[in-house]
C-alpha positions in Angstrom: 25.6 256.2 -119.1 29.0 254.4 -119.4 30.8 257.5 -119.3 28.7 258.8 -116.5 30.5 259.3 -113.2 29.1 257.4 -110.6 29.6 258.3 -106.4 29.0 256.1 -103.7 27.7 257.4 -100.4 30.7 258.0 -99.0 32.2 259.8 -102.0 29.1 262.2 -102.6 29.3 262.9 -98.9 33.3 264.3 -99.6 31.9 265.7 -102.3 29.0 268.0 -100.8 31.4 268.3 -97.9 28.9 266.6 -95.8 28.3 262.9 -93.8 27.2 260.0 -95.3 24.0 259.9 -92.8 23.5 263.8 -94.4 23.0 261.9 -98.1 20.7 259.1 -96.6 18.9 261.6 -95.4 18.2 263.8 -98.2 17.4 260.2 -100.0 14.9 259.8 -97.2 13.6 262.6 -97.5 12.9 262.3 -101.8 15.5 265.3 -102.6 18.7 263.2 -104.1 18.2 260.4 -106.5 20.1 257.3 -106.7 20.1 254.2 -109.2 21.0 250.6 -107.6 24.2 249.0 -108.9 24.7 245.9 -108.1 22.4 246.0 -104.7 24.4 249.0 -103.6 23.3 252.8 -104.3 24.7 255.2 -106.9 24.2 258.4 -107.3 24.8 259.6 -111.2 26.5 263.3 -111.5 23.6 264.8 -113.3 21.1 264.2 -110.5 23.5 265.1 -107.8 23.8 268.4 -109.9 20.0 268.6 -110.4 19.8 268.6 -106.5 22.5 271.5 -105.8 20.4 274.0 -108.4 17.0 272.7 -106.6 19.0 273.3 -102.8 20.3 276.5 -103.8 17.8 277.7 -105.0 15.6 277.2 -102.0 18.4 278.2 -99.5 18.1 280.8 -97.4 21.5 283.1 -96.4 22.4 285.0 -93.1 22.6 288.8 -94.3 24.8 290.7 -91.9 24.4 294.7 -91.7 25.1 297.2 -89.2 25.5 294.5 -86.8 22.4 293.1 -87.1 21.7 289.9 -88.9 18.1 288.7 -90.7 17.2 285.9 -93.3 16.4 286.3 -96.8 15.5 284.1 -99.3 16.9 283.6 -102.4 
């Protein structure tokens, strides 16, 4: 694991493009992992990965045609 990236809150937030409360969150919530280091959380690159293929998976994207929108699911 020592050549395992590591992010903080803050930077997996830049990251996703998202806030820091958006990562508590989805820790709340049992959907992004984290490991403690020294009393602070750490999220390792493989998990955060992990959680993009299980998001995207499960997301759902705004089709647009003939002016009329509708959801499908991937």
């Amino acid at each position: 694991m020592a050549d395992e990236a590591l992010f903080t809150t803050y930077s997996l937030a830049h990251y996703l493009q998202v806030s820091a409360r958006t990562v508590q969150r989805e820790v709340a919530r049992g959907r992004l992992t984290y490991v403690m280091v020294g009393g602070r959380r750490r999220y390792r690159r493989h998990d955060v990965e992990s959680y993009l293929r299980n998001r995207t998976q499960r997301s759902q994207f705004r089709i647009i045609q003939g002016g009329r929108s509708r959801f499908a699911v991937r």
